[in-house]
N, CA, C, O and CB atoms as a CASP TS submission, in Angstrom:
PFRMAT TS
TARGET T0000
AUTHOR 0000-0000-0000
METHOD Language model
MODEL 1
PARENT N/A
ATOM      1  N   UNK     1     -10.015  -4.194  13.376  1.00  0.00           N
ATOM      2  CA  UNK     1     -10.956  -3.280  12.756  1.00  0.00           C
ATOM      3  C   UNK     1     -10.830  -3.425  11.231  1.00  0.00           C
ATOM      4  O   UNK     1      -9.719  -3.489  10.704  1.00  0.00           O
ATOM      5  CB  UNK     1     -10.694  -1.799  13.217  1.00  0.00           C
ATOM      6  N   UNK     2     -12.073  -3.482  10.458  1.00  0.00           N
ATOM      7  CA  UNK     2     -11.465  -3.836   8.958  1.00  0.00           C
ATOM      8  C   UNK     2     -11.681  -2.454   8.693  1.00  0.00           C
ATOM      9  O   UNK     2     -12.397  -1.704   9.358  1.00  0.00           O
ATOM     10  CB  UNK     2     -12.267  -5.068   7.804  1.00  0.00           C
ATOM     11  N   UNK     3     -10.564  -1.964   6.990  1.00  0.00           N
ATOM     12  CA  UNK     3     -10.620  -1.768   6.522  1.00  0.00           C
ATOM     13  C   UNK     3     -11.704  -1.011   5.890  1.00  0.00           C
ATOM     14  O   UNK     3     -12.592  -1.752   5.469  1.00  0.00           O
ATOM     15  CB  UNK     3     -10.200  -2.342   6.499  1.00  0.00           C
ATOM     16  N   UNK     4     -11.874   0.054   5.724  1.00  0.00           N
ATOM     17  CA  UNK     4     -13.202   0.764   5.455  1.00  0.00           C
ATOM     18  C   UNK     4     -13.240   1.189   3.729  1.00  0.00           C
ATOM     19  O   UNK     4     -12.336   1.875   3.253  1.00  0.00           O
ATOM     20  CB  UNK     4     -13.287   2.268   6.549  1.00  0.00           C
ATOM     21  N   UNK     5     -14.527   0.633   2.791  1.00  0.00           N
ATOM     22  CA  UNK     5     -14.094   1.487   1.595  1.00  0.00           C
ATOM     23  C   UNK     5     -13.624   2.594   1.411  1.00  0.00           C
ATOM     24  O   UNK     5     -12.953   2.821   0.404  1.00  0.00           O
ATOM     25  CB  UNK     5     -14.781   1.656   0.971  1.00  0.00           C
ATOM     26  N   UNK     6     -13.919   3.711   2.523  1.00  0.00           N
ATOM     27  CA  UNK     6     -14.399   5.201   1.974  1.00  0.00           C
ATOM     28  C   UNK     6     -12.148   5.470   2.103  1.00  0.00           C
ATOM     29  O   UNK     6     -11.555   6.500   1.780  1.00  0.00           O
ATOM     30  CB  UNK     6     -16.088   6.585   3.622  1.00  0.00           C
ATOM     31  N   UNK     7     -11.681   4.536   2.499  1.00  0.00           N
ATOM     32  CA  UNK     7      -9.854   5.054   2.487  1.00  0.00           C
ATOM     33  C   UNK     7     -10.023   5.745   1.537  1.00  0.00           C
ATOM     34  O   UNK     7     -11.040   5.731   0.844  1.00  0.00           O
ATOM     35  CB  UNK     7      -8.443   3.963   2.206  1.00  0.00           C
ATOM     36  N   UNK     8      -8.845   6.598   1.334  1.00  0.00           N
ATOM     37  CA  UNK     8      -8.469   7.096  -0.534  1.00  0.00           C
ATOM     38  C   UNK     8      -7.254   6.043  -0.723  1.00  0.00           C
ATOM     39  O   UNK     8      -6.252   6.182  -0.020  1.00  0.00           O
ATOM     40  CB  UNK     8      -7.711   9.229  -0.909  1.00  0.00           C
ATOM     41  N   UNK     9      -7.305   5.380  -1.317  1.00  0.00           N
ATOM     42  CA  UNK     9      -6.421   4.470  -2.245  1.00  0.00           C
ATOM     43  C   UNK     9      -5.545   5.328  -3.304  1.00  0.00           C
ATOM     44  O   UNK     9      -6.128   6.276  -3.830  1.00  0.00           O
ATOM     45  CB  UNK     9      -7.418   3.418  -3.106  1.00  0.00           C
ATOM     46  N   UNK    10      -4.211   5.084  -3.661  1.00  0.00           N
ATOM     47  CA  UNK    10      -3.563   5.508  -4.818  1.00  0.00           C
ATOM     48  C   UNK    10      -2.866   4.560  -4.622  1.00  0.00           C
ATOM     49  O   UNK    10      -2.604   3.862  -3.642  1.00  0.00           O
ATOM     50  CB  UNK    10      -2.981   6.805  -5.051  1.00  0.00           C
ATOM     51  N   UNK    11      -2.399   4.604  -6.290  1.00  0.00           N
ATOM     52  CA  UNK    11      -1.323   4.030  -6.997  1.00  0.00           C
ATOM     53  C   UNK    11       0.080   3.782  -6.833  1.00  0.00           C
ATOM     54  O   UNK    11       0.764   4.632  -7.402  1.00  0.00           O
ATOM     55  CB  UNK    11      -1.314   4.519  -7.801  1.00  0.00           C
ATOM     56  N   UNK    12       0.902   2.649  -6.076  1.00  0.00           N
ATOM     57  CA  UNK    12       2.027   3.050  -6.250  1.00  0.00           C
ATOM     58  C   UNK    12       3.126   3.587  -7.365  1.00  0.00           C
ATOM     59  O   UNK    12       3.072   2.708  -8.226  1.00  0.00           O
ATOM     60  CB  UNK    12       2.279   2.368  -5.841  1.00  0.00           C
ATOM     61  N   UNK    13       3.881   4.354  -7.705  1.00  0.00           N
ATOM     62  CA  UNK    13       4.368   5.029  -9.017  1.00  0.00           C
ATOM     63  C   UNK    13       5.354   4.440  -9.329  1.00  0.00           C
ATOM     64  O   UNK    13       6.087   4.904 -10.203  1.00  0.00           O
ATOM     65  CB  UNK    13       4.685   6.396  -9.038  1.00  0.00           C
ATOM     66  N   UNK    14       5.723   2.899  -8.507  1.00  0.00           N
ATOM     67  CA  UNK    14       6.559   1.913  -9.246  1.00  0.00           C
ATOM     68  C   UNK    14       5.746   0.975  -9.512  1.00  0.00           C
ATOM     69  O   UNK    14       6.152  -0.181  -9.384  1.00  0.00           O
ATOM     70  CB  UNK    14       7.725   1.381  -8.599  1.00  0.00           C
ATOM     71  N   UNK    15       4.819   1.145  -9.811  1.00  0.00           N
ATOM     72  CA  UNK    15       3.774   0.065 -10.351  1.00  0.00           C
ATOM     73  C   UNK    15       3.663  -0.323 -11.787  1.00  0.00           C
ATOM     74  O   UNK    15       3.351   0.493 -12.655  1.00  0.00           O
ATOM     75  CB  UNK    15       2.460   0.500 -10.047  1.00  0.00           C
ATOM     76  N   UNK    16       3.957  -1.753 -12.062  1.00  0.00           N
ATOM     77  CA  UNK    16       3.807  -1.737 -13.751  1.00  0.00           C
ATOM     78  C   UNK    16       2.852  -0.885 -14.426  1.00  0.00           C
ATOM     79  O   UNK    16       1.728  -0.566 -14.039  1.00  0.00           O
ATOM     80  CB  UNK    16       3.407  -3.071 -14.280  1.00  0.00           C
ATOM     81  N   UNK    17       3.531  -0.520 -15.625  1.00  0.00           N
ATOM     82  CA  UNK    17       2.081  -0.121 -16.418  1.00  0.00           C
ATOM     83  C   UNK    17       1.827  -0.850 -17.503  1.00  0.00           C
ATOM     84  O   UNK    17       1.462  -0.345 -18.565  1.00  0.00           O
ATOM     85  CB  UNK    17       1.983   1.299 -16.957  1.00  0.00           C
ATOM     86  N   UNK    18       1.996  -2.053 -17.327  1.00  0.00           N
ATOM     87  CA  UNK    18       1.365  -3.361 -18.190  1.00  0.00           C
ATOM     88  C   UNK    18       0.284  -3.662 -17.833  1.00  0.00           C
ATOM     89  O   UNK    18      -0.243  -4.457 -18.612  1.00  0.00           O
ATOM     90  CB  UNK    18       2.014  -4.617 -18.161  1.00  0.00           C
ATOM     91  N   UNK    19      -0.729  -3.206 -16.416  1.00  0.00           N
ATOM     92  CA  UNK    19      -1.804  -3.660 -15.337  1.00  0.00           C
ATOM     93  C   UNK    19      -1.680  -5.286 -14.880  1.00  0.00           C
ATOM     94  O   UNK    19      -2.557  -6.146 -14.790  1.00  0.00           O
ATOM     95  CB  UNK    19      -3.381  -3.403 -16.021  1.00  0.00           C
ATOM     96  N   UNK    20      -0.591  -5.330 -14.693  1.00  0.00           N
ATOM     97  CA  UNK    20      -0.432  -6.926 -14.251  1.00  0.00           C
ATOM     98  C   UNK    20       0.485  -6.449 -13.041  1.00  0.00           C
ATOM     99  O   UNK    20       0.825  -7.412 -12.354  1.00  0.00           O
ATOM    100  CB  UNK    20       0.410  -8.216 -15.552  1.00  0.00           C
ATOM    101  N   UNK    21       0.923  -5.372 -12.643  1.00  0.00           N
ATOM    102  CA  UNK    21       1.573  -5.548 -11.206  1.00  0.00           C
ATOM    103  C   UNK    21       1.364  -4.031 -10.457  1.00  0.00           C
ATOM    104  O   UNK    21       2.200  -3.168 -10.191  1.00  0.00           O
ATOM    105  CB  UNK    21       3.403  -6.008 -11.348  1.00  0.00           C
ATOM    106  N   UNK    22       0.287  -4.062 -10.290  1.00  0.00           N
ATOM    107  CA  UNK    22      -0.388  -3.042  -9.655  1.00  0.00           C
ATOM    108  C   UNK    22      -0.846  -3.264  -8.211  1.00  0.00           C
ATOM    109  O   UNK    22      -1.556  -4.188  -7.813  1.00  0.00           O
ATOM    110  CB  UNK    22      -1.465  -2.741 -10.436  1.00  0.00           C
ATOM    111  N   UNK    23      -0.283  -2.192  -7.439  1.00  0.00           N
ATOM    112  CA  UNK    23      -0.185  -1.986  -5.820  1.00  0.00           C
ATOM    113  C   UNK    23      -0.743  -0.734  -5.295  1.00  0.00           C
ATOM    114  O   UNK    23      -0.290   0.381  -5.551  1.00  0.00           O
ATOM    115  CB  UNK    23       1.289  -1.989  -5.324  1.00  0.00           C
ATOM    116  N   UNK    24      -1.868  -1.012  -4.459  1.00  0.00           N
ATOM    117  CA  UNK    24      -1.793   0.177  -4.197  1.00  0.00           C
ATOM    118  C   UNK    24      -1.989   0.630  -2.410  1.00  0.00           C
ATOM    119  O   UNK    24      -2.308  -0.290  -1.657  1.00  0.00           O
ATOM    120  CB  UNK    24      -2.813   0.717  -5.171  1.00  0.00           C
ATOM    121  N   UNK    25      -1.823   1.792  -1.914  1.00  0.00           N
ATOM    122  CA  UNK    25      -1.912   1.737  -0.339  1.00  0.00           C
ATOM    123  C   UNK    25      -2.788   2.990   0.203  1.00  0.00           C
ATOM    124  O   UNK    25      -3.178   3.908  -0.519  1.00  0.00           O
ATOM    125  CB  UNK    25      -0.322   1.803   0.354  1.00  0.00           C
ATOM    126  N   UNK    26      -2.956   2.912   1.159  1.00  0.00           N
ATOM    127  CA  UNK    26      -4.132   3.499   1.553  1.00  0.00           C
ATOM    128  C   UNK    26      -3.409   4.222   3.172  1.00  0.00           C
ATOM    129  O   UNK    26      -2.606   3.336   3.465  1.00  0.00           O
ATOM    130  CB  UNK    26      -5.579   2.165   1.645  1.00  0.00           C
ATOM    131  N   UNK    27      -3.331   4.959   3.934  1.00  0.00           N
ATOM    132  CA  UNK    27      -2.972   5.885   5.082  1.00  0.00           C
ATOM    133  C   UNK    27      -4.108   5.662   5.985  1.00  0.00           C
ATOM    134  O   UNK    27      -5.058   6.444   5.958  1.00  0.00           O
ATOM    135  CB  UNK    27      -2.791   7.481   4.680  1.00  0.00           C
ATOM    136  N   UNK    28      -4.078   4.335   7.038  1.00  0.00           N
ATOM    137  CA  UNK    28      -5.172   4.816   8.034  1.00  0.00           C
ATOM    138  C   UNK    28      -4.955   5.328   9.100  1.00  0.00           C
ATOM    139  O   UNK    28      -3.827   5.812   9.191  1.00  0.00           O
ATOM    140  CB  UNK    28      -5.912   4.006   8.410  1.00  0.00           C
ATOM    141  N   UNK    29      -5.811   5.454  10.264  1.00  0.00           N
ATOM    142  CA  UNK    29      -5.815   6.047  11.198  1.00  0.00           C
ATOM    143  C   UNK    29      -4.056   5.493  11.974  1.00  0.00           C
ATOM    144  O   UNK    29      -3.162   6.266  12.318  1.00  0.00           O
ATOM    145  CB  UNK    29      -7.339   5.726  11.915  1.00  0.00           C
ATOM    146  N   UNK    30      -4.037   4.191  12.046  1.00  0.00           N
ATOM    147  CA  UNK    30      -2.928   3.794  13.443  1.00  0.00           C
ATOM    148  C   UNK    30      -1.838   3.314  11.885  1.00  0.00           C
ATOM    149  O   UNK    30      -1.493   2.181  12.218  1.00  0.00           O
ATOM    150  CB  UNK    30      -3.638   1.933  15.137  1.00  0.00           C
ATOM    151  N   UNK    31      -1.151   3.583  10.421  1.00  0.00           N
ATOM    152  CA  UNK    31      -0.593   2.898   9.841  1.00  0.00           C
ATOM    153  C   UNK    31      -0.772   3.043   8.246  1.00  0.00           C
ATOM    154  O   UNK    31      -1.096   4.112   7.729  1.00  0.00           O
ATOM    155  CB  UNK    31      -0.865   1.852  10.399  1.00  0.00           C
ATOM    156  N   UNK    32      -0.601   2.214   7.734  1.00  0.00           N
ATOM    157  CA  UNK    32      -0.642   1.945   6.183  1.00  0.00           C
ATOM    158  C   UNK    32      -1.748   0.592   5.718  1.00  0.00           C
ATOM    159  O   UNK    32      -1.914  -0.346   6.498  1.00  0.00           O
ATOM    160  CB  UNK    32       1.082   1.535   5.694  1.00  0.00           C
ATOM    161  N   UNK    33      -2.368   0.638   4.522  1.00  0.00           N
ATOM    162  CA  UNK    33      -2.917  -0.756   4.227  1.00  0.00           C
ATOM    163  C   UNK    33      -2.325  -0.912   2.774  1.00  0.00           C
ATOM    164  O   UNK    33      -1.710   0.012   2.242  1.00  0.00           O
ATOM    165  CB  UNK    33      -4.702  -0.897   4.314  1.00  0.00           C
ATOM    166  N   UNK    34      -2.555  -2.212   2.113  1.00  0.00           N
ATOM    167  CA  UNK    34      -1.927  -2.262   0.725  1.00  0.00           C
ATOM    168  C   UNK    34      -2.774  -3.296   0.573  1.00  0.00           C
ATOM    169  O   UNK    34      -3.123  -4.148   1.390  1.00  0.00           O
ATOM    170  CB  UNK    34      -0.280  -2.471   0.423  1.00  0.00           C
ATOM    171  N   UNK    35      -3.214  -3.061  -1.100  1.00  0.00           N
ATOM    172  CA  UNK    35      -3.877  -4.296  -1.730  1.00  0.00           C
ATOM    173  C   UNK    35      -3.861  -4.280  -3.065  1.00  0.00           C
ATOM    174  O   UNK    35      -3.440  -3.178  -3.415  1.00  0.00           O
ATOM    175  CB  UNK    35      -5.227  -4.485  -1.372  1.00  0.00           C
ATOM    176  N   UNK    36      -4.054  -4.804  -3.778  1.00  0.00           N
ATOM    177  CA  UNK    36      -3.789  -5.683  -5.368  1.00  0.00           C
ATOM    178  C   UNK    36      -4.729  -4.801  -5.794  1.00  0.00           C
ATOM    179  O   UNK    36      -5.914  -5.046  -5.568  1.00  0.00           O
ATOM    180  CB  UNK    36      -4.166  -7.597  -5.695  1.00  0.00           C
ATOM    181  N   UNK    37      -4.415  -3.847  -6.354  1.00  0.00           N
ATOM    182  CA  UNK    37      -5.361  -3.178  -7.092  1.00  0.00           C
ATOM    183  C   UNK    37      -6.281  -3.538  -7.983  1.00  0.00           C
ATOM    184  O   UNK    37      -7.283  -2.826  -8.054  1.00  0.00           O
ATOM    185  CB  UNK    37      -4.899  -2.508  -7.585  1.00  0.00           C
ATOM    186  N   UNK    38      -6.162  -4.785  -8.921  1.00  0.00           N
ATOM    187  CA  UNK    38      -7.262  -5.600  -9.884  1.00  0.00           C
ATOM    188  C   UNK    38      -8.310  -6.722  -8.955  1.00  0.00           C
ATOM    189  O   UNK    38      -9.111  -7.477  -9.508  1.00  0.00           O
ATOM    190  CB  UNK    38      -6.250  -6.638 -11.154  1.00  0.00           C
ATOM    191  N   UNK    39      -8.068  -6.626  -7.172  1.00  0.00           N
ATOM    192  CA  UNK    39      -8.906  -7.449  -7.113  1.00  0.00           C
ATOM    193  C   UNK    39      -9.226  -6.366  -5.754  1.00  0.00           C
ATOM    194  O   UNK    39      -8.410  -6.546  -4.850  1.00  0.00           O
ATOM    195  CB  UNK    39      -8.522  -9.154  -7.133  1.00  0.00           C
ATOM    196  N   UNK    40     -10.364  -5.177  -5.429  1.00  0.00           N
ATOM    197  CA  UNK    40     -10.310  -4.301  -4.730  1.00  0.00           C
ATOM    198  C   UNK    40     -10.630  -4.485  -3.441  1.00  0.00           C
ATOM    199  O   UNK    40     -10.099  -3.929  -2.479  1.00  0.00           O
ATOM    200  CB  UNK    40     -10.839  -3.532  -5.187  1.00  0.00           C
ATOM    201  N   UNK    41     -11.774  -5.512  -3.421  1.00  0.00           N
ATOM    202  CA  UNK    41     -12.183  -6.029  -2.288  1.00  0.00           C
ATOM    203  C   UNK    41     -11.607  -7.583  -2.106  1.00  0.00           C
ATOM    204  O   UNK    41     -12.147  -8.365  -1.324  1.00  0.00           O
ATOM    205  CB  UNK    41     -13.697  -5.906  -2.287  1.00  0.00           C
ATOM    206  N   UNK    42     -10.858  -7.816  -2.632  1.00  0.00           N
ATOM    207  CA  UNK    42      -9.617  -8.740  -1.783  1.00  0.00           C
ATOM    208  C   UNK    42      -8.974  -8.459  -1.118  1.00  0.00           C
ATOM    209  O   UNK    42      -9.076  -7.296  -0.728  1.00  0.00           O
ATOM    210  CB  UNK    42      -8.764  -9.253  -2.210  1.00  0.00           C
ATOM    211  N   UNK    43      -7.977  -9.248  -0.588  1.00  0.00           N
ATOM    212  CA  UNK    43      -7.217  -9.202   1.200  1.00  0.00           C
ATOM    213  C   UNK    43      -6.697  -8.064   0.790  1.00  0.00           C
ATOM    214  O   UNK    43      -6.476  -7.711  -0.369  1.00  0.00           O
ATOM    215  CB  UNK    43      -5.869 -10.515   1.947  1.00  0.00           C
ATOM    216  N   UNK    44      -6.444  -7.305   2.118  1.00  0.00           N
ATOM    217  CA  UNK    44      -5.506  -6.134   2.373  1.00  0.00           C
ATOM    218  C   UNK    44      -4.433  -6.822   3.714  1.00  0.00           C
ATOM    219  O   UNK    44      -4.529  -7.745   4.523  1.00  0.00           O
ATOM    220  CB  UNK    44      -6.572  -4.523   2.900  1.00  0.00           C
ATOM    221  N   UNK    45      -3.368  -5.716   3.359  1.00  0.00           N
ATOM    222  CA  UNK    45      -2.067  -5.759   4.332  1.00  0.00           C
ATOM    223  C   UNK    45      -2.271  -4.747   4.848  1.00  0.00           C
ATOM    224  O   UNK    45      -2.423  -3.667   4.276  1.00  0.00           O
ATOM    225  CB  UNK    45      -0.631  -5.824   3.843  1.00  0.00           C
ATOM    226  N   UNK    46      -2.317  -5.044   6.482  1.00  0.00           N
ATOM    227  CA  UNK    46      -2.041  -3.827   7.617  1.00  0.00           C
ATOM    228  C   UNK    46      -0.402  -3.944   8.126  1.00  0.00           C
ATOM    229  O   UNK    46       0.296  -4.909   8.437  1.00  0.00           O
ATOM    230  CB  UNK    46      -3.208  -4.077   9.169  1.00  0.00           C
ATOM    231  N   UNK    47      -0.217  -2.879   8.071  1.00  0.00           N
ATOM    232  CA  UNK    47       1.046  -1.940   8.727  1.00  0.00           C
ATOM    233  C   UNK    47       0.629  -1.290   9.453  1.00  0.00           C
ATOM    234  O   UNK    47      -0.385  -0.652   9.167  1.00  0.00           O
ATOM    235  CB  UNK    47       1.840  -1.065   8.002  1.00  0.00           C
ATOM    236  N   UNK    48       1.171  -1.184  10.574  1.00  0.00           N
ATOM    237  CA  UNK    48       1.471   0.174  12.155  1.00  0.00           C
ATOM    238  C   UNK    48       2.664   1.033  10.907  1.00  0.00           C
ATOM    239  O   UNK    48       3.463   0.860   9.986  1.00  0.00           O
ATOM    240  CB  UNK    48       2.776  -0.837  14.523  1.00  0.00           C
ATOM    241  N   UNK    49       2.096   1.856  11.640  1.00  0.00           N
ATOM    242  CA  UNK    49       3.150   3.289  11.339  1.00  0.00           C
ATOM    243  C   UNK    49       4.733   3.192  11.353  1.00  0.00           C
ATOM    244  O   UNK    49       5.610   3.656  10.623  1.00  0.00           O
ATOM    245  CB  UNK    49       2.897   4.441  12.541  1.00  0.00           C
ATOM    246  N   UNK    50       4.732   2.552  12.265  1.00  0.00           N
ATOM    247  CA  UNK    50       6.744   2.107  12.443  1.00  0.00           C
ATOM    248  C   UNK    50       6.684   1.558  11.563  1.00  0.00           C
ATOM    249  O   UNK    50       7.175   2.248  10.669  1.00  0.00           O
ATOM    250  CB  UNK    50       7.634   1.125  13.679  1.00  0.00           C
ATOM    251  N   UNK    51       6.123  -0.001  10.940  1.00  0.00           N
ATOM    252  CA  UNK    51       6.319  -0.738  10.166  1.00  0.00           C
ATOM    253  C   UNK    51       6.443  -0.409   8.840  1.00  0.00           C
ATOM    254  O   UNK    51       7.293  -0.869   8.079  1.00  0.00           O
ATOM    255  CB  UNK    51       5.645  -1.430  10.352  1.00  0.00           C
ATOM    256  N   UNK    52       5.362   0.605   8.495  1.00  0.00           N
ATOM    257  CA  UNK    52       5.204   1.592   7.169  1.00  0.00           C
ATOM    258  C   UNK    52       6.708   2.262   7.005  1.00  0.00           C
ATOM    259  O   UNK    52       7.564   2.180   6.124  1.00  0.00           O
ATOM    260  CB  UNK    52       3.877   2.968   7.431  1.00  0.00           C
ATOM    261  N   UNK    53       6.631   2.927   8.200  1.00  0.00           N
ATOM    262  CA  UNK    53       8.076   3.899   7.611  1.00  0.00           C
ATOM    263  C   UNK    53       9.478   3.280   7.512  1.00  0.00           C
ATOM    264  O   UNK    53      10.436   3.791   6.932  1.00  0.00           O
ATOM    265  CB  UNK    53       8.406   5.185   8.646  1.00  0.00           C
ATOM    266  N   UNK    54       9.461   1.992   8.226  1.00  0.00           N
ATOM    267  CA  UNK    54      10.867   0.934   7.885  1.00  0.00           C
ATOM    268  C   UNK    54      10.938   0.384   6.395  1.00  0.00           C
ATOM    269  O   UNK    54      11.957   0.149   5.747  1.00  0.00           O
ATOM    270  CB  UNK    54      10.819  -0.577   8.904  1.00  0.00           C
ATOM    271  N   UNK    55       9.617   0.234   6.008  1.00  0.00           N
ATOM    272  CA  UNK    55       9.311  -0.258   4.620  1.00  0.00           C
ATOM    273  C   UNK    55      10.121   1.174   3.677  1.00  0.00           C
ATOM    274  O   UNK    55      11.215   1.134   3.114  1.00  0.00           O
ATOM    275  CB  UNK    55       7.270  -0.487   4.365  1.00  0.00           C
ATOM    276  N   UNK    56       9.377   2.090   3.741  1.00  0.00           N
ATOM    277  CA  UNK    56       9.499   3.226   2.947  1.00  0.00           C
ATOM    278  C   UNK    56      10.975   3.629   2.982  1.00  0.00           C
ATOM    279  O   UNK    56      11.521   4.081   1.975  1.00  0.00           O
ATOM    280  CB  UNK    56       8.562   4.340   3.426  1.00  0.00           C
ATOM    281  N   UNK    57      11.751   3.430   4.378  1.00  0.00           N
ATOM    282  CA  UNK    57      13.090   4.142   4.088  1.00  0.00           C
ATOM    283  C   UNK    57      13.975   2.617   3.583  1.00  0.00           C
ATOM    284  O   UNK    57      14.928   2.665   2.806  1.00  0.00           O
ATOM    285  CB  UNK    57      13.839   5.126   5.752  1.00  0.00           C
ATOM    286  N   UNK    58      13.608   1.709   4.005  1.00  0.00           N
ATOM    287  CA  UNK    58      14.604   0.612   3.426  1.00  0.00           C
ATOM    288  C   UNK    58      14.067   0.584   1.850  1.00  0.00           C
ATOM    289  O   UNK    58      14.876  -0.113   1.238  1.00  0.00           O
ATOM    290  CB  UNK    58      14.462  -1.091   4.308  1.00  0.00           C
ATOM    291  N   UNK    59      13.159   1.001   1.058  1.00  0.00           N
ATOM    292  CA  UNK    59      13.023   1.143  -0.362  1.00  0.00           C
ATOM    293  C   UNK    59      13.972   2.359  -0.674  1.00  0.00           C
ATOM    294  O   UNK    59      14.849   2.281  -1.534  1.00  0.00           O
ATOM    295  CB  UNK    59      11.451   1.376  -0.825  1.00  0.00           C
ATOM    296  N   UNK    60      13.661   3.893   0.346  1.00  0.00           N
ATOM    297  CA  UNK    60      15.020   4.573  -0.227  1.00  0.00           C
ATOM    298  C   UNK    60      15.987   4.375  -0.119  1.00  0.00           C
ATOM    299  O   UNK    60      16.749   4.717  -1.024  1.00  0.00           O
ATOM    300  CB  UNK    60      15.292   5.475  -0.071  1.00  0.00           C
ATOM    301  N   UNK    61      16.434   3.795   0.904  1.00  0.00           N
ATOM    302  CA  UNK    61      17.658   2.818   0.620  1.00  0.00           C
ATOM    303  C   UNK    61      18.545   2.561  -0.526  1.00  0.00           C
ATOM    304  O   UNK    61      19.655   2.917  -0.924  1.00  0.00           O
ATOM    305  CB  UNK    61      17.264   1.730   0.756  1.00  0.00           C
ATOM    306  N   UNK    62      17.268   1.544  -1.001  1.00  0.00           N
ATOM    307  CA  UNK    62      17.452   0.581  -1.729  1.00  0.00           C
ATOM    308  C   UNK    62      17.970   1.242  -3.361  1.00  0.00           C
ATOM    309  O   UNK    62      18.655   0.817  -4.291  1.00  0.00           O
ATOM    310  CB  UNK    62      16.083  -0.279  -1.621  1.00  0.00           C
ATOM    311  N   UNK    63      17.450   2.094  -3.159  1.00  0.00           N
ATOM    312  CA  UNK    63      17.500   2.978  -4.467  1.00  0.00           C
ATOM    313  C   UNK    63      19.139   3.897  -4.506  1.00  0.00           C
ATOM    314  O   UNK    63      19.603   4.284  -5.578  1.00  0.00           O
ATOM    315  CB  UNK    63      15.962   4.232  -4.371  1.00  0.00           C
ATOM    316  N   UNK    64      19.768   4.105  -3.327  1.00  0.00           N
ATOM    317  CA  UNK    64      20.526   4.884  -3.354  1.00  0.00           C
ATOM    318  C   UNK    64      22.140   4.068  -4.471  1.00  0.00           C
ATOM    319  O   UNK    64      23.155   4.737  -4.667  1.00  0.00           O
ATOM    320  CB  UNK    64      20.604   5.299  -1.674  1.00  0.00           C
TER
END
């Protein structure tokens, strides 16, 4: 199923603020999507929900 404009997209808040490394992700129905914020309608990354939240806690992790 692609990707629909109407997602709400935000910013990740570890995202450069030089605008050269900008990420951003989107919450769909079955998961997560992510795409390059300077190119909007370029490829997106799908994540399932498990996959999303392994991402998210191995970043808090990562931080500890």
């Amino acid at each position: 199923m692609p990707i629909r404009s109407e997602h709400q997209w935000f910013k990740s808040s570890h995202s450069g603020g030089s605008g050269t490394e900008c990420v951003e992700a989107s919450f769909i129905h079955d998961g997560a999507a992510v795409r390059d914020s300077k190119v909007s309608f370029g490829p997106r990354l799908r994540f399932s929900s498990a996959a999303w939240t392994d991402f998210v806690l191995a970043l808090q992790k990562a931080r500890l």
